[in-house]
PDB file of N, H, CA, C and O in Angstrom:
ATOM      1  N   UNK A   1     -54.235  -3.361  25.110  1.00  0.00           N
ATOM      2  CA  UNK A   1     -55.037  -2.488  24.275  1.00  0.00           C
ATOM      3  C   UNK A   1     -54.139  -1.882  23.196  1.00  0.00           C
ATOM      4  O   UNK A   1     -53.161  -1.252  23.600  1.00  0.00           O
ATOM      5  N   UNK A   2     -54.357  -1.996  21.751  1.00  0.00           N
ATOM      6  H   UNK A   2     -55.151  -2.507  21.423  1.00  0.00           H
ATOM      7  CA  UNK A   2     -53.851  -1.323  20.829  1.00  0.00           C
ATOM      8  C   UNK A   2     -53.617   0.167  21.550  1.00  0.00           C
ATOM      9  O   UNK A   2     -54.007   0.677  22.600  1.00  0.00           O
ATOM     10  N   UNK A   3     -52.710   0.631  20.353  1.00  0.00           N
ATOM     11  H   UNK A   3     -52.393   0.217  19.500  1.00  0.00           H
ATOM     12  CA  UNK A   3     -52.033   2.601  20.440  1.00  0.00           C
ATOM     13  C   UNK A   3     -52.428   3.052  19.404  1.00  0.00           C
ATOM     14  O   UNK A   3     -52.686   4.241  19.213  1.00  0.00           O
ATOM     15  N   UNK A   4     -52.554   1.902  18.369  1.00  0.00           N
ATOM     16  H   UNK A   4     -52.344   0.936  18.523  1.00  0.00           H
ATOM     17  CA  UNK A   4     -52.313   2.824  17.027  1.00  0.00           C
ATOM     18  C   UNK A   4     -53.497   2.086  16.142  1.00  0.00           C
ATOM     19  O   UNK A   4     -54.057   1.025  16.417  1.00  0.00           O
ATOM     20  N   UNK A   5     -53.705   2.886  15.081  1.00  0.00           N
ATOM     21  H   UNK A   5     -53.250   3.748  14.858  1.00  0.00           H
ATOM     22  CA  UNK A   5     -54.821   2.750  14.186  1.00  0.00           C
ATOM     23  C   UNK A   5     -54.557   2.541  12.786  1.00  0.00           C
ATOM     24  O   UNK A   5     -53.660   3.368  12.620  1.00  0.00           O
ATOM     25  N   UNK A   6     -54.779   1.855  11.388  1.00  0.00           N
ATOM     26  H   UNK A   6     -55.508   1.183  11.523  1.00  0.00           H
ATOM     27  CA  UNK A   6     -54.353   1.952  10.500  1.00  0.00           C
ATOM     28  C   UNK A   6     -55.870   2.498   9.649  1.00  0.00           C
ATOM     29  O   UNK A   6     -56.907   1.984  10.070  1.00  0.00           O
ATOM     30  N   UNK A   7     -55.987   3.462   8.541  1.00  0.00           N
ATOM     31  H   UNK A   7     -55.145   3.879   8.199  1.00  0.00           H
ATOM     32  CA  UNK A   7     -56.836   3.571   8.444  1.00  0.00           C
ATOM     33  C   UNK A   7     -57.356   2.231   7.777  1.00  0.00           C
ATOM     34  O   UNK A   7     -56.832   1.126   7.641  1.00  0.00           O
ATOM     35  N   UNK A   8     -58.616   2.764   7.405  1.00  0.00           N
ATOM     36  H   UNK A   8     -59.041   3.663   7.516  1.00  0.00           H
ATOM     37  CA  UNK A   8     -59.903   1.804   6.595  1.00  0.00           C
ATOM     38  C   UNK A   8     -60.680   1.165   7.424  1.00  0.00           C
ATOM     39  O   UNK A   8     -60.352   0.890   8.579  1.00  0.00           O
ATOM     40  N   UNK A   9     -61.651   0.910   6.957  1.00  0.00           N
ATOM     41  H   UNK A   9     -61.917   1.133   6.019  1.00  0.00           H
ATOM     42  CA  UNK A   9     -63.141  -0.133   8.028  1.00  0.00           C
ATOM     43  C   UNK A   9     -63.543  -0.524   9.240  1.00  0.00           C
ATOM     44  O   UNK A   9     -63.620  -1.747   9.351  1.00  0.00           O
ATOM     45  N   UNK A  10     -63.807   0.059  10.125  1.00  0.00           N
ATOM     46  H   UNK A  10     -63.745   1.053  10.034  1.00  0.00           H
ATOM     47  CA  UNK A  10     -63.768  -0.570  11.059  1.00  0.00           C
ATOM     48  C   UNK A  10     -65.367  -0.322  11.527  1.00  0.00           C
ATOM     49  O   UNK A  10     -66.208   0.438  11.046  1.00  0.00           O
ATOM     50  N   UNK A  11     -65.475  -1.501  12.945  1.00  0.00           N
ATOM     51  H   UNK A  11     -64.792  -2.118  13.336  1.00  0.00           H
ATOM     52  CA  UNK A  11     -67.001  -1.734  13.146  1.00  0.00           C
ATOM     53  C   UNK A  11     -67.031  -1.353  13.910  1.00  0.00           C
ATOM     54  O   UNK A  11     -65.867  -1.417  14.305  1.00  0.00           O
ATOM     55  N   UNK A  12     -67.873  -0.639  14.986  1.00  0.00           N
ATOM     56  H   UNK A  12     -68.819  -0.588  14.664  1.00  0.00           H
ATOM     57  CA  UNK A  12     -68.097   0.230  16.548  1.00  0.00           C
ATOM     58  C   UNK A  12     -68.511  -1.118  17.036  1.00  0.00           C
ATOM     59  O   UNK A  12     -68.632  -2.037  16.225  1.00  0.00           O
ATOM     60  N   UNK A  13     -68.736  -1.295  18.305  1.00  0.00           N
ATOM     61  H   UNK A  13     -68.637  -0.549  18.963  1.00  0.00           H
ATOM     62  CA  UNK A  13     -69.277  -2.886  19.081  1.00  0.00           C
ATOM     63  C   UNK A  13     -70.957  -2.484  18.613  1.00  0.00           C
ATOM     64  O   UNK A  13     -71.513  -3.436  18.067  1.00  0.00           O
ATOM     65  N   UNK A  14     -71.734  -1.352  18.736  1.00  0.00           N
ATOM     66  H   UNK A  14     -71.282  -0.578  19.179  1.00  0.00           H
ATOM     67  CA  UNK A  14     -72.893  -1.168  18.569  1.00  0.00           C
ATOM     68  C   UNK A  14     -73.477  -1.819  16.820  1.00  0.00           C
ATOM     69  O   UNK A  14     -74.591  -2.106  16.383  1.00  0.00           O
ATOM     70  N   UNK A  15     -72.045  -1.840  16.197  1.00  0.00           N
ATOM     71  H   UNK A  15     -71.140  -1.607  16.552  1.00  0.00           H
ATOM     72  CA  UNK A  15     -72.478  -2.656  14.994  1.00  0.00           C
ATOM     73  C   UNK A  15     -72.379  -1.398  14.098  1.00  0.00           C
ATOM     74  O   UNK A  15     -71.699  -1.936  13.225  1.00  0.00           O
ATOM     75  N   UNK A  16     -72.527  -0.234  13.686  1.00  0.00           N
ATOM     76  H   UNK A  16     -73.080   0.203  14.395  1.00  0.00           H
ATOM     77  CA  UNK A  16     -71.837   0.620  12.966  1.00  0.00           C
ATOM     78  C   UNK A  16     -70.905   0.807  12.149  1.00  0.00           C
ATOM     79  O   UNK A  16     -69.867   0.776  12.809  1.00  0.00           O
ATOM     80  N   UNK A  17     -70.622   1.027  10.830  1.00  0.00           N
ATOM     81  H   UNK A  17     -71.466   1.052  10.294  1.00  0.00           H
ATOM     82  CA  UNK A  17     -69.442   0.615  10.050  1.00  0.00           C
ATOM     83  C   UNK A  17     -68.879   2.381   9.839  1.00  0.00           C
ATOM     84  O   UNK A  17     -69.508   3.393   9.530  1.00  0.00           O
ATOM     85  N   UNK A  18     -67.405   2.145  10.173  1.00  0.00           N
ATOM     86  H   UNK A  18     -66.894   1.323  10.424  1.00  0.00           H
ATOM     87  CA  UNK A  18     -66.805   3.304   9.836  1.00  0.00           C
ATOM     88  C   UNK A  18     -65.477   3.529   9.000  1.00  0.00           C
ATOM     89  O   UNK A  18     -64.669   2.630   8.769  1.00  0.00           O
ATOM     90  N   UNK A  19     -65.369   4.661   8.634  1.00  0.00           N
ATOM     91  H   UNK A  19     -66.026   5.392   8.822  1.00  0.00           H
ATOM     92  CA  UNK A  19     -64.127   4.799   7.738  1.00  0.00           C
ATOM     93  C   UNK A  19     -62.828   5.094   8.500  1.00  0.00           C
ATOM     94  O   UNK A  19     -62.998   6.220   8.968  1.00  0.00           O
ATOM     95  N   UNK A  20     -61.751   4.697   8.819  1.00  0.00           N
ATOM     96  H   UNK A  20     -61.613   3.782   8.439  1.00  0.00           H
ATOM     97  CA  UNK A  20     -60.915   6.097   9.586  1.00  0.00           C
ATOM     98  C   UNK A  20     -60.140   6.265   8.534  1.00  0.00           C
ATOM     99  O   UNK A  20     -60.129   5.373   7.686  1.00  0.00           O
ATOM    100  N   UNK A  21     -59.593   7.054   8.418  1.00  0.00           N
ATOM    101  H   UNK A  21     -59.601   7.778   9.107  1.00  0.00           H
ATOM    102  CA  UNK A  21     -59.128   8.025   7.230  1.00  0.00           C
ATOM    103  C   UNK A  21     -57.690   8.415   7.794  1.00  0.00           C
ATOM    104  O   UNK A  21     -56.882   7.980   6.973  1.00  0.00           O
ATOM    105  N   UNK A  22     -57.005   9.059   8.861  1.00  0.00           N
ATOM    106  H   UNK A  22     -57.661   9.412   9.528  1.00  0.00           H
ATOM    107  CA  UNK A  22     -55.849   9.544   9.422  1.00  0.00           C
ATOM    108  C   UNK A  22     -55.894   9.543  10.721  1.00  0.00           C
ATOM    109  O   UNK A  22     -56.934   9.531  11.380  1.00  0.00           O
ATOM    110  N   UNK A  23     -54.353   9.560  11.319  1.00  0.00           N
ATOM    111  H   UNK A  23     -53.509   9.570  10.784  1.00  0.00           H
ATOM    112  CA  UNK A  23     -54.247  10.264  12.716  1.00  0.00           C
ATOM    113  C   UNK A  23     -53.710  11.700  12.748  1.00  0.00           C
ATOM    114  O   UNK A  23     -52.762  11.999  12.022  1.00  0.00           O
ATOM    115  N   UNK A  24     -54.292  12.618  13.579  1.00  0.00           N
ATOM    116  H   UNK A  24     -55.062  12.375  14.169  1.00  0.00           H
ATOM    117  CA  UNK A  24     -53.687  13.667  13.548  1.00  0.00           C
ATOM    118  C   UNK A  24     -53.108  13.887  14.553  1.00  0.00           C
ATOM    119  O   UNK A  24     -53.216  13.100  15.494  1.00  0.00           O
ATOM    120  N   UNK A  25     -52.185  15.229  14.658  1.00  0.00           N
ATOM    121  H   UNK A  25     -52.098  15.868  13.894  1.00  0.00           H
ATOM    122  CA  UNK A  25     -52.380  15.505  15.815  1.00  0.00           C
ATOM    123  C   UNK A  25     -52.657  17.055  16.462  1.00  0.00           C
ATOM    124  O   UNK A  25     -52.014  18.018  16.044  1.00  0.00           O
ATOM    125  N   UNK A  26     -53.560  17.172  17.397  1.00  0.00           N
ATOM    126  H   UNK A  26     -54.082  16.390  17.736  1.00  0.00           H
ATOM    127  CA  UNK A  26     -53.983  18.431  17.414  1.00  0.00           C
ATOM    128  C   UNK A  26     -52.312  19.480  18.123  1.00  0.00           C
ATOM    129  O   UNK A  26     -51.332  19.063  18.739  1.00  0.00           O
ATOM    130  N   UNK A  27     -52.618  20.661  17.725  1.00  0.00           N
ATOM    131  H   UNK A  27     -53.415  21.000  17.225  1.00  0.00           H
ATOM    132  CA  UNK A  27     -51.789  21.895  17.174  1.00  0.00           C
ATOM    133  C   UNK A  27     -51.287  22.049  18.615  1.00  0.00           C
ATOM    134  O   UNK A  27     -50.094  22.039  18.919  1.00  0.00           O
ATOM    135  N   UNK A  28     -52.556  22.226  19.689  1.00  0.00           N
ATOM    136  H   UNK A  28     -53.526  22.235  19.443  1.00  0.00           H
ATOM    137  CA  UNK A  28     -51.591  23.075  20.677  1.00  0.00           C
ATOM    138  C   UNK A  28     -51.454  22.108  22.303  1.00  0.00           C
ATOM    139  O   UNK A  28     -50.878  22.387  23.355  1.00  0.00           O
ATOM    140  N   UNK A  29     -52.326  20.828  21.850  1.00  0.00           N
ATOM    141  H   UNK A  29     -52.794  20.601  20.995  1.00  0.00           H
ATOM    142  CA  UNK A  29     -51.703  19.528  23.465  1.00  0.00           C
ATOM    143  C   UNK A  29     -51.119  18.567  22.449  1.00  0.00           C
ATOM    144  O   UNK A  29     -50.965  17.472  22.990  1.00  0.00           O
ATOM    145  N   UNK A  30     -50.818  18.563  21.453  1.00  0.00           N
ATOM    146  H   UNK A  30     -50.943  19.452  21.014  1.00  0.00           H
ATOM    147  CA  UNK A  30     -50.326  17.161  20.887  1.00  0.00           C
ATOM    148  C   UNK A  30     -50.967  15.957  21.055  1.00  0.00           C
ATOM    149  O   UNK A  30     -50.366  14.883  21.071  1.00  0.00           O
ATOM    150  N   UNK A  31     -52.327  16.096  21.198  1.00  0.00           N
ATOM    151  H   UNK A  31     -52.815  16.969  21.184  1.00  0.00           H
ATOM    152  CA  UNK A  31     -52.995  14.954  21.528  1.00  0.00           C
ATOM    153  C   UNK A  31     -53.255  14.141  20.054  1.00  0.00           C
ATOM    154  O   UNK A  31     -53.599  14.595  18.963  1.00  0.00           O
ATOM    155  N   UNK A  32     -52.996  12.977  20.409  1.00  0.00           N
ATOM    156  H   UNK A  32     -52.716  12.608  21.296  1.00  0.00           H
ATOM    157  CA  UNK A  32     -52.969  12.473  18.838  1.00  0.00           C
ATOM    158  C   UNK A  32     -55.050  11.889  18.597  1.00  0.00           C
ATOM    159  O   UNK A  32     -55.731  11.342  19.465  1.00  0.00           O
ATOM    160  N   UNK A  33     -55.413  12.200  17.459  1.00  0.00           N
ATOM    161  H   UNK A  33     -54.860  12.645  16.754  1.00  0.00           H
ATOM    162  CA  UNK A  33     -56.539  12.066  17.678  1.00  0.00           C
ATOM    163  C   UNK A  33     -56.736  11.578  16.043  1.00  0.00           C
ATOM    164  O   UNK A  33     -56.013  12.026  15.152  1.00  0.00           O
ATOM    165  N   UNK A  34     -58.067  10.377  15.744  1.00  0.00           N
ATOM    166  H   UNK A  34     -58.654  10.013  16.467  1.00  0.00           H
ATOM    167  CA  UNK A  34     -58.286  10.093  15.039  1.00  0.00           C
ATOM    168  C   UNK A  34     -59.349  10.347  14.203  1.00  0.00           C
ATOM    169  O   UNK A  34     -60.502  10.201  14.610  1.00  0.00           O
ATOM    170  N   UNK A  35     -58.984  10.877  12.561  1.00  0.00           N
ATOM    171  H   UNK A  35     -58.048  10.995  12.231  1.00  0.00           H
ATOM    172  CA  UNK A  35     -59.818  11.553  12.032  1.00  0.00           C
ATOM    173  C   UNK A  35     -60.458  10.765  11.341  1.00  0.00           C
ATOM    174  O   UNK A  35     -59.688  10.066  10.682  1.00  0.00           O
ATOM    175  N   UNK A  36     -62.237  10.375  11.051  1.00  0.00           N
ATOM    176  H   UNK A  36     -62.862  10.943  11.587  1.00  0.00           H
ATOM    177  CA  UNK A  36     -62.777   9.240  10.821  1.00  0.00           C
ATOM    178  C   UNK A  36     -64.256  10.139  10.203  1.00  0.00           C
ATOM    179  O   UNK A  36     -64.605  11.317  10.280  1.00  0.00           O
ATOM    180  N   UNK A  37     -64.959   8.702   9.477  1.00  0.00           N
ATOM    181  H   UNK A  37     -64.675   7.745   9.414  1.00  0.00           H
ATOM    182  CA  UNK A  37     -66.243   9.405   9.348  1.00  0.00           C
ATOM    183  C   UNK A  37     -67.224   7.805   9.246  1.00  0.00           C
ATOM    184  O   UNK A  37     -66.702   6.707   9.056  1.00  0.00           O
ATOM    185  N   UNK A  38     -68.834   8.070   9.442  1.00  0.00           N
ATOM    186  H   UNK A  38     -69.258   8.962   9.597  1.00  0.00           H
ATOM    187  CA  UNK A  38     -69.810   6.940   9.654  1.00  0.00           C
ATOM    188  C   UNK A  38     -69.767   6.771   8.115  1.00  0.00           C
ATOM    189  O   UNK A  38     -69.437   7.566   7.234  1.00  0.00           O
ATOM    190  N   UNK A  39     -70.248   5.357   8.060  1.00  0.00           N
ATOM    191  H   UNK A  39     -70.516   4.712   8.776  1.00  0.00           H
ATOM    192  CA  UNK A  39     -70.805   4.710   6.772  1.00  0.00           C
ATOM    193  C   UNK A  39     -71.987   4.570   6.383  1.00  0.00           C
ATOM    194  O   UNK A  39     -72.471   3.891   5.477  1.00  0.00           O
ATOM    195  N   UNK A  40     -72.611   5.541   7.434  1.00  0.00           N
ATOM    196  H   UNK A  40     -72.218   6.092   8.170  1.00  0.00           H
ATOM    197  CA  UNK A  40     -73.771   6.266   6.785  1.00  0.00           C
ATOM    198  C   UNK A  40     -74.464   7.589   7.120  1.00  0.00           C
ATOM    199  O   UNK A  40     -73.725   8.537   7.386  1.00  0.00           O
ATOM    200  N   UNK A  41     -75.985   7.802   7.145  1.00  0.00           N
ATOM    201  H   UNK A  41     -76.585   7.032   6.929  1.00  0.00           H
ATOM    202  CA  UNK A  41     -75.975   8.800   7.209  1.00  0.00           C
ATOM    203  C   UNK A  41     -75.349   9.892   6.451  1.00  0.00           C
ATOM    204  O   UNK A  41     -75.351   9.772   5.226  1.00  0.00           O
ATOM    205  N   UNK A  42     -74.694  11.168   7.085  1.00  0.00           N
ATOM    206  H   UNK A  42     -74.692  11.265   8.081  1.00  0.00           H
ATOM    207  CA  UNK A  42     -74.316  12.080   6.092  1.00  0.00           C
ATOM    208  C   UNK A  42     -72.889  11.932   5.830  1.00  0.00           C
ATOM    209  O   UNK A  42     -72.474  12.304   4.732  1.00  0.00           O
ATOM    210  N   UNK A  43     -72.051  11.424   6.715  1.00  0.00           N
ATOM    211  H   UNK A  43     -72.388  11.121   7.607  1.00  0.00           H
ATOM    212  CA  UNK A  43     -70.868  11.051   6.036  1.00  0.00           C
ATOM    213  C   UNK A  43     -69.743  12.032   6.561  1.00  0.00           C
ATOM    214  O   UNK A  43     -68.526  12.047   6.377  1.00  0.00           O
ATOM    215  N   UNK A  44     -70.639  12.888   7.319  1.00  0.00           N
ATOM    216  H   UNK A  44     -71.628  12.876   7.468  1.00  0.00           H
ATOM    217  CA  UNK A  44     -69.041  14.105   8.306  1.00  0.00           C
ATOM    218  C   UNK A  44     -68.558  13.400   8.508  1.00  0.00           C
ATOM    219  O   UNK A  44     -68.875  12.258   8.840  1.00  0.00           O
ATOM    220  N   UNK A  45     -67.228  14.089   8.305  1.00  0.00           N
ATOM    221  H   UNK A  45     -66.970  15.017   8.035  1.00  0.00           H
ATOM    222  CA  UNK A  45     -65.894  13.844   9.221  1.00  0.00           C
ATOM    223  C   UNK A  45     -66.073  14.076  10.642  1.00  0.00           C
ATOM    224  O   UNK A  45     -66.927  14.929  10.883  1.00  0.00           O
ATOM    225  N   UNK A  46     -65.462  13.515  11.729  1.00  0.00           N
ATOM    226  H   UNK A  46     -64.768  12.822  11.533  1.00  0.00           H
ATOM    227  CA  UNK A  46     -65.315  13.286  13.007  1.00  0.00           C
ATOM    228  C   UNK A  46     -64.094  13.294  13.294  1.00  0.00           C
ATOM    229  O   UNK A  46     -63.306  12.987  12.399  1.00  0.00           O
ATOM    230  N   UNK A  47     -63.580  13.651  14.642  1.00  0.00           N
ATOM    231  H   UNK A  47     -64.220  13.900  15.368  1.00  0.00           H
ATOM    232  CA  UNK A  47     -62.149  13.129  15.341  1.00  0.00           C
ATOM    233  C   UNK A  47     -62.369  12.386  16.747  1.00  0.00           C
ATOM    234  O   UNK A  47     -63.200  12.612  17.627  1.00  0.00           O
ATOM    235  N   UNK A  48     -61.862  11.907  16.707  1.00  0.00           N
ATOM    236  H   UNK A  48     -61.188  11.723  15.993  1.00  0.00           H
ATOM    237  CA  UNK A  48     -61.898  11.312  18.380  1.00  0.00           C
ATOM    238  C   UNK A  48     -60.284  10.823  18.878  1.00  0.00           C
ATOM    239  O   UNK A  48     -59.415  10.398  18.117  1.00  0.00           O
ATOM    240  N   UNK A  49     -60.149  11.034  20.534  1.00  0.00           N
ATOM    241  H   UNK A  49     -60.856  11.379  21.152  1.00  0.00           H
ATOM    242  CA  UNK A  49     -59.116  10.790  20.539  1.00  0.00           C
ATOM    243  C   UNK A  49     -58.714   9.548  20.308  1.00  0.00           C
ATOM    244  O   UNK A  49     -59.472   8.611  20.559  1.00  0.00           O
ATOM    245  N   UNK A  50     -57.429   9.341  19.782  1.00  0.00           N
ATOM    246  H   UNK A  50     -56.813  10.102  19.578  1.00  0.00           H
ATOM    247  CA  UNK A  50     -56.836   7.955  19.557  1.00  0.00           C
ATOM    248  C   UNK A  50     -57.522   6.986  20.801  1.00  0.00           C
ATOM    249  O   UNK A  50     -58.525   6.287  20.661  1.00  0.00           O
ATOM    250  N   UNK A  51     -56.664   7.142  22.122  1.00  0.00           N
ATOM    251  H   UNK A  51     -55.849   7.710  22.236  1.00  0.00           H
ATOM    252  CA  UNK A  51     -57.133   6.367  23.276  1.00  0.00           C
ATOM    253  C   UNK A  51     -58.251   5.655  23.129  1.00  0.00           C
ATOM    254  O   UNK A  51     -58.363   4.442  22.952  1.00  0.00           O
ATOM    255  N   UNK A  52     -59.280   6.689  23.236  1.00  0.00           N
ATOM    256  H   UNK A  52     -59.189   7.674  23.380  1.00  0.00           H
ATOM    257  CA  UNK A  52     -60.894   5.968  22.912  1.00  0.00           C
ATOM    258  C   UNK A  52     -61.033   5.180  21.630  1.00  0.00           C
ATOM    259  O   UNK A  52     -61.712   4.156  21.561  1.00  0.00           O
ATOM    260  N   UNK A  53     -60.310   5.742  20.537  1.00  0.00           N
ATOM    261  H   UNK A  53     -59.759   6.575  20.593  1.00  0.00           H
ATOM    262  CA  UNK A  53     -60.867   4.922  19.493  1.00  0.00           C
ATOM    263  C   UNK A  53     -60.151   3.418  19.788  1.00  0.00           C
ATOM    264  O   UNK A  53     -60.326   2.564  18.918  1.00  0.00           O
ATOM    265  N   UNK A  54     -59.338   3.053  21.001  1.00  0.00           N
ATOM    266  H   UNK A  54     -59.196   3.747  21.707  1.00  0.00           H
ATOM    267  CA  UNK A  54     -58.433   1.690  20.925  1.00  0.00           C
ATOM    268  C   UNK A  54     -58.983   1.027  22.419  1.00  0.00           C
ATOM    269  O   UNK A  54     -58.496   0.038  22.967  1.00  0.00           O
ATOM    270  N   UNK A  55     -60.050   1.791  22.882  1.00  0.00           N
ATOM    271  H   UNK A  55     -60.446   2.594  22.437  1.00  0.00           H
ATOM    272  CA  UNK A  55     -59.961   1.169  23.870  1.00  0.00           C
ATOM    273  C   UNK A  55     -61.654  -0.066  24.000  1.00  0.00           C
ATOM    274  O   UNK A  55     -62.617   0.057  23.243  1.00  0.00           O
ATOM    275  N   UNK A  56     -61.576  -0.909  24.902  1.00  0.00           N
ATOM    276  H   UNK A  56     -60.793  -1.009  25.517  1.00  0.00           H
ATOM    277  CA  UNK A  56     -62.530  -1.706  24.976  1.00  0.00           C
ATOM    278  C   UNK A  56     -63.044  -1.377  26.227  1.00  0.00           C
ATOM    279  O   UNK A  56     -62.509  -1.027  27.279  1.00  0.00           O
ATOM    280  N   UNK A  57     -64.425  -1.601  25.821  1.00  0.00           N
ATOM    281  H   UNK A  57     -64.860  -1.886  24.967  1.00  0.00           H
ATOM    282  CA  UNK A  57     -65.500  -1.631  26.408  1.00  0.00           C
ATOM    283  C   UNK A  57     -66.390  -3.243  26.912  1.00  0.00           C
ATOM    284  O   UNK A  57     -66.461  -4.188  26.127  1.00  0.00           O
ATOM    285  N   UNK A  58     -66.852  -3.275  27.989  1.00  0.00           N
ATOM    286  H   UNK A  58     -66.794  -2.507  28.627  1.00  0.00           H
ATOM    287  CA  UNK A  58     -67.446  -4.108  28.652  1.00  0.00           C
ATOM    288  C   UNK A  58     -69.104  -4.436  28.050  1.00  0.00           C
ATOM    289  O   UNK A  58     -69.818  -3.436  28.137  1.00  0.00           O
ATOM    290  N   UNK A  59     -69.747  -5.578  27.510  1.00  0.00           N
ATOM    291  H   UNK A  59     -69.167  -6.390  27.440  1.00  0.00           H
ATOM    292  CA  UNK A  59     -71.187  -5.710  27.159  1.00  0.00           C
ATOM    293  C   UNK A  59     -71.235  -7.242  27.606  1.00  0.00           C
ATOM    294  O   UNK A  59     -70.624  -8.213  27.161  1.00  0.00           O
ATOM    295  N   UNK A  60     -72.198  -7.125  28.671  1.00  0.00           N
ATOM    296  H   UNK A  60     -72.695  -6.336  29.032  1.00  0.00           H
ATOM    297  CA  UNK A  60     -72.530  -8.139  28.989  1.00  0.00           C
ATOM    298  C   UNK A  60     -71.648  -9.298  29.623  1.00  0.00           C
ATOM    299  O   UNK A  60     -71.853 -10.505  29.756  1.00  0.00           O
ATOM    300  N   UNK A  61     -70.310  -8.253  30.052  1.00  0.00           N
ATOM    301  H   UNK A  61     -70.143  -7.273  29.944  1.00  0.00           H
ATOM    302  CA  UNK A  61     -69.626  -9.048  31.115  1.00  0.00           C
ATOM    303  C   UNK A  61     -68.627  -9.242  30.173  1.00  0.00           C
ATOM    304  O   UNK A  61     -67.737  -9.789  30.824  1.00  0.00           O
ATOM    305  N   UNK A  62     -68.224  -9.115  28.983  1.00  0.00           N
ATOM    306  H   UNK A  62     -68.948  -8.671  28.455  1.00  0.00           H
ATOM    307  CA  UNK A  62     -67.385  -9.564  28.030  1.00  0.00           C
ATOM    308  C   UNK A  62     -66.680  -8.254  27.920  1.00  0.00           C
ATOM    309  O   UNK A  62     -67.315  -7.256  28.263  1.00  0.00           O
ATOM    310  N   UNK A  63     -65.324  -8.102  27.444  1.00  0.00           N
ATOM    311  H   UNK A  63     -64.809  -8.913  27.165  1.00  0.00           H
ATOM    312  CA  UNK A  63     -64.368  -7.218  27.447  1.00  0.00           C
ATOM    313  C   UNK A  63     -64.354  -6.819  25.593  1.00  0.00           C
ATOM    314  O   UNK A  63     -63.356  -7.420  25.197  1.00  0.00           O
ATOM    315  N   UNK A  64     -64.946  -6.163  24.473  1.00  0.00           N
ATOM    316  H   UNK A  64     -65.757  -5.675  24.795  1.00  0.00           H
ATOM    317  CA  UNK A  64     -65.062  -5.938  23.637  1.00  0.00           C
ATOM    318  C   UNK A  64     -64.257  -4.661  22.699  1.00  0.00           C
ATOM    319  O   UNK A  64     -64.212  -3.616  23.348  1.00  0.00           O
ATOM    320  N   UNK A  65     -63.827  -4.590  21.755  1.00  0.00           N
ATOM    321  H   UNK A  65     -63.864  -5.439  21.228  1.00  0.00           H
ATOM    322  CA  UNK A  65     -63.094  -3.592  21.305  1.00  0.00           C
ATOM    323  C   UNK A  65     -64.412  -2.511  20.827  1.00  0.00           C
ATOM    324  O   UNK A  65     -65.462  -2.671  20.204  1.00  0.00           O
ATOM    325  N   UNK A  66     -63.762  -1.406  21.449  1.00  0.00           N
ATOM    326  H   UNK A  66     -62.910  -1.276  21.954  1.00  0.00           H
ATOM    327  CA  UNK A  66     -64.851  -0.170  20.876  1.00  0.00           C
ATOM    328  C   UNK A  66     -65.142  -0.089  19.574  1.00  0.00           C
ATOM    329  O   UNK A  66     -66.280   0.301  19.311  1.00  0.00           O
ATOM    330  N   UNK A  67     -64.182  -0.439  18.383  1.00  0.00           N
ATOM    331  H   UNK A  67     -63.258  -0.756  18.597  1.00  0.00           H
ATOM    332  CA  UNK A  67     -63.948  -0.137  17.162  1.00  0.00           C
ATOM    333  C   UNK A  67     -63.141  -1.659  16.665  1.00  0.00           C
ATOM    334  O   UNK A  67     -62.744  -2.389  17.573  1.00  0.00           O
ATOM    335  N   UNK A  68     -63.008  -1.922  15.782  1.00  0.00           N
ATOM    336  H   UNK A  68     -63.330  -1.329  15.044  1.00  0.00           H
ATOM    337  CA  UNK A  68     -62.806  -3.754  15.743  1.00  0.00           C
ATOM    338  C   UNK A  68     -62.565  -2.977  14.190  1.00  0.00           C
ATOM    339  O   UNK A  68     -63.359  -2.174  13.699  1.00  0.00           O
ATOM    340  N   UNK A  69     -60.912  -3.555  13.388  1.00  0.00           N
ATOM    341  H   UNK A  69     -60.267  -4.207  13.787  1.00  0.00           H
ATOM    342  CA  UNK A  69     -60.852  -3.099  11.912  1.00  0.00           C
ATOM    343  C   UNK A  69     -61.570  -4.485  11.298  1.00  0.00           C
ATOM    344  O   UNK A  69     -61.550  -5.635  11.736  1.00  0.00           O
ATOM    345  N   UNK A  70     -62.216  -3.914  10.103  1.00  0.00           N
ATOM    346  H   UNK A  70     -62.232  -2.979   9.747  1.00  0.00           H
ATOM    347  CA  UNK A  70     -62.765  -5.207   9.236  1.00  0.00           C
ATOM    348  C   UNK A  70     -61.606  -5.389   8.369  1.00  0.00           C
ATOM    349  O   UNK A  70     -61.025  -6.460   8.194  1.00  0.00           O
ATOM    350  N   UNK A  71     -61.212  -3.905   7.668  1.00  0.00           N
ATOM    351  H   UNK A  71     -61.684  -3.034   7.811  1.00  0.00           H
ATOM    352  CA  UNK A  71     -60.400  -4.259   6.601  1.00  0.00           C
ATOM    353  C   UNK A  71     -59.682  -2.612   6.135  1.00  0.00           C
ATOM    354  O   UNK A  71     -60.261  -1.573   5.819  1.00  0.00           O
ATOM    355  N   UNK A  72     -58.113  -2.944   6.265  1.00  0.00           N
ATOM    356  H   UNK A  72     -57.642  -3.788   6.521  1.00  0.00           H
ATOM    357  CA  UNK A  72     -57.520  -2.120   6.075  1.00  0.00           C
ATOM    358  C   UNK A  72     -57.155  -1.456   4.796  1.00  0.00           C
ATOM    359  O   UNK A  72     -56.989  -2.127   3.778  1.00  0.00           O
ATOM    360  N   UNK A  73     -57.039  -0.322   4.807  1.00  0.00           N
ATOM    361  H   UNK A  73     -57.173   0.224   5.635  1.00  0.00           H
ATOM    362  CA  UNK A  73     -57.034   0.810   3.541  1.00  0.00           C
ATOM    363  C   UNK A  73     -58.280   1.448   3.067  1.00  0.00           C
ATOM    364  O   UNK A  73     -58.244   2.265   2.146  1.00  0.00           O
TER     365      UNK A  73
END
């Protein structure tokens, strides 16, 4: 499983297109967490932790990336 994230494009497995924009890291656990927003709708910013944004998920018996980059920057 990936650690790390580069920003720009990426697809959720649900088919969703997103931006990620930075990693941060929060102030007082050092948890490194990734700051992102949807490609549609209203367009907030979001964070989620790194981990989750790299980890895969199971559909239909198949082992799938949560977030899959289309295209970097």
């Amino acid at each position: 499983m990936p650690t790390t994230v580069v920003p720009g494009t990426y697809r959720h497995y649900k088919d969703q297109l997103y931006q990620v924009i930075d990693v941060a890291t929060h102030s007082e656990s050092g948890e490194q967490l990734v700051v992102y927003r949807p490609l549609y709708g209203e367009g907030k910013l979001w964070v989620r932790p790194l981990a989750m944004l790299c980890e895969t998920v199971t559909i239909d018996g198949h082992s799938v990336p949560r977030f899959a980059l289309l295209k970097a920057g």
